[in-house]
C-alpha positions in Angstrom: 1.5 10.9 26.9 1.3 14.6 26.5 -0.9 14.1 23.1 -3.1 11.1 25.0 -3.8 13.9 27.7 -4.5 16.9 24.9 -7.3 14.4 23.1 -8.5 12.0 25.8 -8.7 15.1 29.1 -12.0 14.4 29.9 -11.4 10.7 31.1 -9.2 11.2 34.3 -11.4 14.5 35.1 -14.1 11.8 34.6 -12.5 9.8 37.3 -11.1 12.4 39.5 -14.9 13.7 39.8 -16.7 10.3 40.6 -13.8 9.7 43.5 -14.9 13.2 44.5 -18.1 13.1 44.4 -18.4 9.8 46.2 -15.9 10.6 48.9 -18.4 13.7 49.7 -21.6 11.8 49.3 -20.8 8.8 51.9 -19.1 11.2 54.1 -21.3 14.4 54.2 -24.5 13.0 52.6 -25.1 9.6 53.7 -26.0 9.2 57.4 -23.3 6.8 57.9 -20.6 6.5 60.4 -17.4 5.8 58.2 -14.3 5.4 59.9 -11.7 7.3 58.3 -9.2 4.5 57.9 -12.4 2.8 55.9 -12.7 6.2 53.6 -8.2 6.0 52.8 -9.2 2.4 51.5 -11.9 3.2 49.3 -9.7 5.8 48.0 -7.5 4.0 47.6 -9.4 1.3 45.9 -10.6 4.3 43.4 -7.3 5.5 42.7 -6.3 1.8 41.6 -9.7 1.3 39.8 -8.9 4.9 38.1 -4.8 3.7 37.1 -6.7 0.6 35.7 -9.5 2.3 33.2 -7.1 5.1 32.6 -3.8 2.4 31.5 -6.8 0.3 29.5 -7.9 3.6 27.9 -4.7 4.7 26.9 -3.5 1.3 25.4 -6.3 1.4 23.6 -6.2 5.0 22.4 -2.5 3.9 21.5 -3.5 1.0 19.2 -5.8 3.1 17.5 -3.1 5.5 16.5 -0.6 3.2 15.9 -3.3 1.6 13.3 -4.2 5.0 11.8 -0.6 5.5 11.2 -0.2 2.2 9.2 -3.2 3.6 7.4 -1.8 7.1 6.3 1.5 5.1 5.4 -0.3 2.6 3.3 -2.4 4.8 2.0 0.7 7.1 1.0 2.2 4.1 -0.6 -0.9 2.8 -2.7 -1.3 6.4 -3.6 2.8 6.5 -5.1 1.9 3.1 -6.9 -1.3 4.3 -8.0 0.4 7.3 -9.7 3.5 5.6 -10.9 0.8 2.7 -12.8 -1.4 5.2 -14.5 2.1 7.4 -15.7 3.0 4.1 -17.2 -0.4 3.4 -18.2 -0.6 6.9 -20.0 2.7 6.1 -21.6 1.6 3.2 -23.3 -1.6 4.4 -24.5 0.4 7.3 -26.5 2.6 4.2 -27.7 -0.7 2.6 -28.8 -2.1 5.5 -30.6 1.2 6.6 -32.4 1.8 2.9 -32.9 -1.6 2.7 -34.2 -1.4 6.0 -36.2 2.2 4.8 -37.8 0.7 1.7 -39.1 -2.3 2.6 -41.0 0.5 4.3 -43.5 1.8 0.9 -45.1 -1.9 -0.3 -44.6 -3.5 2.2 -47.0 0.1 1.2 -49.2 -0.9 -2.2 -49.1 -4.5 -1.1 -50.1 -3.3 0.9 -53.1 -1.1 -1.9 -54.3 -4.5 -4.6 -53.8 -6.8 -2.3 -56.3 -4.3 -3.7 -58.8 -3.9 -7.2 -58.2 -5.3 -9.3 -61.6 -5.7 -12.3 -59.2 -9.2 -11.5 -58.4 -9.6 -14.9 -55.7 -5.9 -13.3 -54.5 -7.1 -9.5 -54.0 -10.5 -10.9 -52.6 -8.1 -12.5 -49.7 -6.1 -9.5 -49.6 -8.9 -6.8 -49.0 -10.3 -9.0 -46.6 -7.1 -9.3 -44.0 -6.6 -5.7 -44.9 -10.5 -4.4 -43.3 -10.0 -7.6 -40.6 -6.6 -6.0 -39.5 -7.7 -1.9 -39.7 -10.4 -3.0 -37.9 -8.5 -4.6 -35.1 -6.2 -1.7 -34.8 -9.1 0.7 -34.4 -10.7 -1.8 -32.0 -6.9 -1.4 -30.0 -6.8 2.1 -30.7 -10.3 2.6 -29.0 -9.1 0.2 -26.3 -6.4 2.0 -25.3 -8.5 5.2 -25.4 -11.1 3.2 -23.0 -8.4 3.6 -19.8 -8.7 7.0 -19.6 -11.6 8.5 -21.0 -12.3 11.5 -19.0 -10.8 13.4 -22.0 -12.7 12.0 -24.4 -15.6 12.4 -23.9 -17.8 15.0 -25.7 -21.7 14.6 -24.9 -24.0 16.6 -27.2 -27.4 16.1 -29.0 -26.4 13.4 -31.8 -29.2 11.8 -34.4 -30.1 7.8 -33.6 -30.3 7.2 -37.3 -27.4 8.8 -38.3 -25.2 7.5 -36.0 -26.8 3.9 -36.5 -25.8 4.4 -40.4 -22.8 5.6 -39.7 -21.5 2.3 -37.6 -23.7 0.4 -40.7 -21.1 2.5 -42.7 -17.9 1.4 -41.0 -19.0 -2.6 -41.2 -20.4 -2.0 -45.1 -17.4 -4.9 -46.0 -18.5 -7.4 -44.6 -22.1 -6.7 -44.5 -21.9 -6.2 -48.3 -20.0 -9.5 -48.2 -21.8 -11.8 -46.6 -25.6 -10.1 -48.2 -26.8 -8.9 -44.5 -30.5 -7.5 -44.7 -30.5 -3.9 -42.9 -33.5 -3.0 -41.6 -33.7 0.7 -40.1 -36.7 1.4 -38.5 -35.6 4.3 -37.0 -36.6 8.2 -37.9 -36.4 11.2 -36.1 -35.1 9.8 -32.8 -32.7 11.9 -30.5 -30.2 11.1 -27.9 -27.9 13.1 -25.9 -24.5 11.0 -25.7 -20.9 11.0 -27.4 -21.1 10.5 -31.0 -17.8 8.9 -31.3 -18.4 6.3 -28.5 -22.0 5.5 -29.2 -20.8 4.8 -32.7 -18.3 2.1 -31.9 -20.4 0.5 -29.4 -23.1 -0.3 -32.0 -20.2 -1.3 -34.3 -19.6 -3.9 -31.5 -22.8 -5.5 -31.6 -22.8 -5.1 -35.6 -19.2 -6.8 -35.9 -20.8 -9.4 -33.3 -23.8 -10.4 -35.7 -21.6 -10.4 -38.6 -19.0 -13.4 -36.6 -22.0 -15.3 -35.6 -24.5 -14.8 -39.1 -26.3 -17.3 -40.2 -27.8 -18.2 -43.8 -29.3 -15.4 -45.1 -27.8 -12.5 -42.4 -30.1 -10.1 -41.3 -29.8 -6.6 -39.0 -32.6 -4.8 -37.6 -32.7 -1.7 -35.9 -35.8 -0.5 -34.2 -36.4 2.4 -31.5 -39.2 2.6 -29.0 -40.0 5.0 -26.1 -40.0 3.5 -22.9 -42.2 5.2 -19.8 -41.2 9.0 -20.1 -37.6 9.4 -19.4 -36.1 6.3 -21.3 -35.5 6.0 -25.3 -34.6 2.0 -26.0 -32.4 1.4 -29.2 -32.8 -2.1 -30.1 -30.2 -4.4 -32.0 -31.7 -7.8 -33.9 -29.6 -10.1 -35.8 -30.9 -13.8 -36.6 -27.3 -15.7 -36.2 -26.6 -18.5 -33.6 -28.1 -16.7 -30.7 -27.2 -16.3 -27.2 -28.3 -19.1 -24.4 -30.5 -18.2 -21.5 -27.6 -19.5 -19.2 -24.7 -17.2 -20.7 -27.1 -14.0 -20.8 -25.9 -12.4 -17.4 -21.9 -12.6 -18.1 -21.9 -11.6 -22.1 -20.8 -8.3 -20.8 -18.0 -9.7 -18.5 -14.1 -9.7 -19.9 -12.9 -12.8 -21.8 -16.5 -14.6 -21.1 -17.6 -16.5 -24.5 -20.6 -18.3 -24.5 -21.5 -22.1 -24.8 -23.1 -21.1 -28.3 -19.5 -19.5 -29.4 -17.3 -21.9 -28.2 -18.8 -24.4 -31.3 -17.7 -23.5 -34.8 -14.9 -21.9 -36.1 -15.4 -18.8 -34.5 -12.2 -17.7 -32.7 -14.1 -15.5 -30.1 -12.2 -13.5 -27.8 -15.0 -12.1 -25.6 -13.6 -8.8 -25.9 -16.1 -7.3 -28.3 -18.6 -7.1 -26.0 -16.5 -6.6 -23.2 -15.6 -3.0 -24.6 -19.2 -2.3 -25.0 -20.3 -3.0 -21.8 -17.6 -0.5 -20.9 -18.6 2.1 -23.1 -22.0 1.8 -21.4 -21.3 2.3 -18.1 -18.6 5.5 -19.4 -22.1 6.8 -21.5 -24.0 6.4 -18.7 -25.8 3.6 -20.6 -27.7 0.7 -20.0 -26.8 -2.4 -21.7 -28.5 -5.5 -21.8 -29.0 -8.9 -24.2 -32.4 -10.3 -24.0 -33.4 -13.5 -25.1 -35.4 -14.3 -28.3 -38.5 -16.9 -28.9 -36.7 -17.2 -32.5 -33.3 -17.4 -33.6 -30.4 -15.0 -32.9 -29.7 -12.1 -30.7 -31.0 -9.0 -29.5 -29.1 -6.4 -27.6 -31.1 -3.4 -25.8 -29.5 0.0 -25.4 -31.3 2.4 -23.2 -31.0 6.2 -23.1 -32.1 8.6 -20.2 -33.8 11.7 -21.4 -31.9 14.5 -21.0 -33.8 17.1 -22.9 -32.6 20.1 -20.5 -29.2 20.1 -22.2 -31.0 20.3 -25.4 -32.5 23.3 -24.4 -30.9 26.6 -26.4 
């Protein structure tokens, strides 16, 4: 009661006073005759009035901290679990990456021992699991990165072309493989963004064109200026294409569209998934626009940020 009293004062005052104030206004004020036995039962009727508002305010200021109480104790709780799930979650990233790091040893073993296979249809098979499965631990090595990236993250003033040949670089395999066109129509274009990162999202989209090529594979990269403060890297293959309808949930995790679900593709949705990610972490916009002809075209736009390029 005493900490009711402390915070909520100003309600009996509040109450004392109007009882006051009326008691003197129809007795001294108001020409009126009032009997004195009249006055004790108005009073009286105030003083019940004033228990009633002052018990309904104090239930009510009760509730209230009774509910903030749950709150601070929930809160406390979510907080413990929140801390005790991203320990874990911090644990098994560094499995991931020393799982990840332990692995590529027998990998480049394996590699070694390929280069002198004499079954050339046998080391052909070979190479290829051998760049399908260093790709997927980079891919889960990157993924595990992705939960906690505030630590990884190192924004600076990185070429467009470079880093587009760079991710052409890392997917050379299978673009060599399958005879993809490559046409960079890029030159002189710079971003401010994390080298790393913005490499492996375009080796998203790149490793998406090559799962979904077509006859005669083909990868464009163009660059345009858009108003004054955007720069608008786009990515143009001419595979099986995106429909209209799955457009607004590529980026969503798992999602596959109706085009991927036909064919032998074995699509995870993932790929995509872990770009749309890196986008938001890069402060990016993504988006996949549709084509008049076949294939796909992804859009990544950059704000201009040319005060940190500043010396």
């Amino acid at each position: 009661m005493r900490k009711y009293l402390k915070e909520r004062w100003a309600v009996p005052i509040t109450e004392v006073g109007f009882a006051a104030f009326l008691n003197i206004y129809l007795t001294q004020l108001c020409a009126t005759s009032l009997y004195r036995q009249d006055v004790l039962y108005l009073n009286v009727l105030l003083a019940v009035f004033g228990m009633v508002l002052l018990f309904l305010d104090y239930s009510q200021w009760k509730k209230k901290k009774q509910q903030e109480e749950e709150q601070k104790e929930l809160l406390a709780y979510t907080n413990k679990e929140f801390l005790e799930c991203k320990e874990k979650l911090e644990n098994l990233s560094d499995y991931v990456t020393k799982w990840t790091h332990e692995i590529k040893l027998p990998l480049a073993a394996l590699r070694l021992m390929n280069g002198r296979n004499q079954d050339f249809s046998l080391k052909k098979e070979m190479q290829d699991c051998i760049v399908r499965t260093e790709n997927l631990l980079h891919t889960v090595l990157m993924g595990s990165k992705l939960q906690r990236p505030e630590n990884d993250i190192c924004m600076e003033r990185i070429s467009l072309e470079e880093a587009v040949k760079e991710a052409v670089k890392n997917q050379s395999y299978f673009l060599i493989q399958y005879g993809f066109e490559i046409i960079l129509e890029i030159k002189d274009v710079w971003v401010y963004s994390d080298r790393r990162w913005l490499i492996y999202l375009l080796d998203q989209f790149i490793a998406n064109a090559i799962k979904y090529r077509s006859v005669n594979p083909k990868l464009v990269f163009s660059c345009e200026k858009q108003g004054e403060n955007q720069m608008c890297l786009k990515v143009e293959d001419n595979g099986i294409g995106i429909s209209k309808e799955d457009l607004p949930y590529i980026f969503d995790k798992g999602y596959v569209g109706k085009n991927l679900r036909k064919g032998d593709y074995h699509s995870t949705g993932m790929g995509l998934y872990f770009a749309g990610k890196i986008g938001e972490m890069l402060n990016l916009s993504l988006k996949a626009v549709p084509k008049k002809e076949r294939g796909s075209c992804f859009e990544i736009r950059f704000c201009d940020m040319a005060e940190h390029f500043m010396m």
